[in-house]
C-alpha positions in Angstrom: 147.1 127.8 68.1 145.0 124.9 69.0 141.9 124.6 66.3 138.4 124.6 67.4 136.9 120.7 68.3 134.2 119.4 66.3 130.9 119.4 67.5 128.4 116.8 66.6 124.7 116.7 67.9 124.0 113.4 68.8 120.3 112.3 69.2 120.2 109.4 71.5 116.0 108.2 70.6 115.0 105.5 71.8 114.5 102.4 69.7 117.5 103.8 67.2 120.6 102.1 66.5 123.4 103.8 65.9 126.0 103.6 62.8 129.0 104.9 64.5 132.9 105.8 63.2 136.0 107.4 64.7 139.3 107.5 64.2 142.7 106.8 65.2 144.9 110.3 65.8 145.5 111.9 63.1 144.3 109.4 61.0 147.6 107.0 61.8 147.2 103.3 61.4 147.2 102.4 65.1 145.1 99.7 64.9 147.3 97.6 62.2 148.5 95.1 65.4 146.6 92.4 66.8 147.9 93.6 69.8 146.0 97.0 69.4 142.9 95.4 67.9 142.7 92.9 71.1 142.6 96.1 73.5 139.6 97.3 71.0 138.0 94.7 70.7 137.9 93.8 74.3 137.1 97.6 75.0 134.1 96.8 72.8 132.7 94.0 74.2 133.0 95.3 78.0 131.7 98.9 76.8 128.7 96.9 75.5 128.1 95.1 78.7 128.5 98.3 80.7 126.2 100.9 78.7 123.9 97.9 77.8 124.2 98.2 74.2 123.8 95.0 71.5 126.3 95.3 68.8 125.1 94.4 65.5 128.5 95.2 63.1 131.3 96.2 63.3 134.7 96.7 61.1 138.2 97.4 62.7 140.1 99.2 60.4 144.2 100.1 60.2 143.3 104.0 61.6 140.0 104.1 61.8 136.5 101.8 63.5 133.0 101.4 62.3 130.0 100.3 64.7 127.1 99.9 64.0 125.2 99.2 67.7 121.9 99.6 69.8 121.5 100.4 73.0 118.6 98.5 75.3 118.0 100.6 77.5 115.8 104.0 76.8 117.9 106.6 78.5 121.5 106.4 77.0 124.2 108.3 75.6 126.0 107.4 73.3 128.9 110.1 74.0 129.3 107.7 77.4 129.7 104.8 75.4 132.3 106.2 72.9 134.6 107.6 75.9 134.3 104.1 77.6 136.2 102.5 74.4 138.4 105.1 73.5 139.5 106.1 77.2 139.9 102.0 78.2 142.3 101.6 74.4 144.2 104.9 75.4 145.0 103.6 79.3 146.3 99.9 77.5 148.4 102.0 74.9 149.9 104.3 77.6 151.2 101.4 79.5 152.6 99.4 77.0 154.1 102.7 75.5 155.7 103.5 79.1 156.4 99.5 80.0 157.9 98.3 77.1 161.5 97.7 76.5 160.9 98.1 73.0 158.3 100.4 72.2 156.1 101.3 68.9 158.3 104.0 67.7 155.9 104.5 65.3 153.5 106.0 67.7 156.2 108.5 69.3 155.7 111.7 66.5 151.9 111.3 66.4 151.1 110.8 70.4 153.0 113.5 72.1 150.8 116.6 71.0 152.3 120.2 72.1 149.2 122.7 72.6 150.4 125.8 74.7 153.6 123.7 75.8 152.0 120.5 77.4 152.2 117.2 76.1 149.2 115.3 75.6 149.2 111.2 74.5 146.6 111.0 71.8 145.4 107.5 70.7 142.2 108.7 69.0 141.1 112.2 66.9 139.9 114.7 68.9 136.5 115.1 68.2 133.0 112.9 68.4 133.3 111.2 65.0 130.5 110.0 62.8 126.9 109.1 63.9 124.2 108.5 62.2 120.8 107.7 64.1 119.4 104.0 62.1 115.7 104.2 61.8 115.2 101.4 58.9 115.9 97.8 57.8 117.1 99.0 54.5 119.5 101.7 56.1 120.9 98.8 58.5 121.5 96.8 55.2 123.1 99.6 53.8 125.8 100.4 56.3 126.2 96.8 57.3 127.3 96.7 53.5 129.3 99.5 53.3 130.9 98.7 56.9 131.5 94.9 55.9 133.1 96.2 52.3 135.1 98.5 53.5 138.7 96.3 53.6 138.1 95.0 50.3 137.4 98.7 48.6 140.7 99.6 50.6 142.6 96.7 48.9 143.0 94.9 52.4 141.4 91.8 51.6 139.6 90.3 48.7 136.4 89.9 50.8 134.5 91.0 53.5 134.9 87.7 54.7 138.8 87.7 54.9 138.8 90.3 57.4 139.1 88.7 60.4 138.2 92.0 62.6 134.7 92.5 60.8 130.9 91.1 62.0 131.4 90.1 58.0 131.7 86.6 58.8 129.0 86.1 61.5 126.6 87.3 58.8 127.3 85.4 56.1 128.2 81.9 57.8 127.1 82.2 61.3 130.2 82.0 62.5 131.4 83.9 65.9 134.5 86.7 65.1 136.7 88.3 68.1 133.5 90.2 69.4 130.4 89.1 70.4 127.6 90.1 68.4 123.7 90.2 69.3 121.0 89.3 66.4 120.2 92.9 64.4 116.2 93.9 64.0 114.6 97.1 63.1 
C-alpha cells in the first residue's frame, strides 16, 4: 500500500527568497561522500545558472540539504528548480551504482523501493520538502543561523566554519566554499 505524497503549496512571489530543505530517501545519509556532495554541489551551481536563481546559503548535510536562494527572474517556480537538483544527483548516482565494480552497498536496501511490484531507485524522499517564502532581513539572519549551525548542534563539527559544505565560511571570512554564492539583500 503505497502512502499518500505530501503536498506543499509553494508561493513563488516575486522579490522573495526562498529558505528551502529536503532530504535524502528515507532519511539515509547519502550525502556523507565527497563524491555525493560534488554531484550536489555541482547540481547546485548549474540549477542556479539554469532557473536564474542567486544562492545566498546553503548547508549540505549527511541525509539531508538546506538552501536558502532567490530567484531573479519574476516568473519562477521553485518546484522546477528543486527537480533540476534532485533529478541531475539521482542520474550521477544511477550510473555510478550500475558502473561501478564496487558499488555503495549501503545504498542497495534503501534505493530499490517495491510499490505494486516495480522497483524504483530513490535518491531523495518523495515529497516537496520544506519552503518557507523569506520576506525580511531579520528572517534571512535567522535561517542563515540556523542553516550555518546546524553541523555543530548535530555534533559534526565544532563550528559552522569547520563544515566545509556550508556558505558558513564565505560569511564570516569572505572566503569562496565548493558553491558559488551571490551577495544576500532583502
Amino acid at each position: 500500500m503505497s502512502q499518500p505524497r505530501k503536498t506543499v503549496q509553494r508561493f513563488n512571489t516575486e522579490g522573495d527568497a526562498h529558505f528551502l530543505t529536503f532530504s535524502c530517501f528515507k532519511r539515509q545519509p547519502f550525502l556523507k561522500s565527497d563524491r555525493t556532495l560534488t554531484w550536489l554541489g555541482a547540481s547546485v551551481n548549474r540549477a542556479c545558472i539554469l532557473h536564474q536563481y542567486d544562492l545566498w546559503g546553503y548547508v549540505f548535510m549527511p541525509e539531508h540539504v538546506h538552501l536558502l536562494v532567490k530567484p531573479t527572474q519574476p516568473d519562477y517556480d521553485v518546484s522546477q528548480y528543486l527537480n533540476s537538483i534532485k533529478q541531475s544527483v539521482t542520474r550521477k548516482a544511477i550510473g555510478y551504482r550500475n558502473s561501478s565494480d564496487k558499488p555503495d552497498h549501503i545504498w542497495d536496501p534503501f534505493l530499490d523501493v517495491h510499490d505494486s511490484g516495480k522497483v524504483h531507485f530513490r535518491f531523495w524522499q518523495r515529497g516537496p520538502g520544506y519552503d518557507r517564502n523569506i520576506w525580511t532581513a531579520e528572517e534571512l539572519q535567522e535561517k542563515l543561523n540556523y542553516m550555518h549551525n546546524n553541523p555543530v548542534k548535530r555534533e559534526l563539527c565544532e563550528t559552522p566554519l569547520d563544515w566545509y559544505w556550508s556558505s558558513a565560511r564565505f560569511y564570516e571570512t569572505g572566503e569562496e566554499g565548493p558553491i558559488k554564492l551571490a551577495t544576500a539583500s532583502i
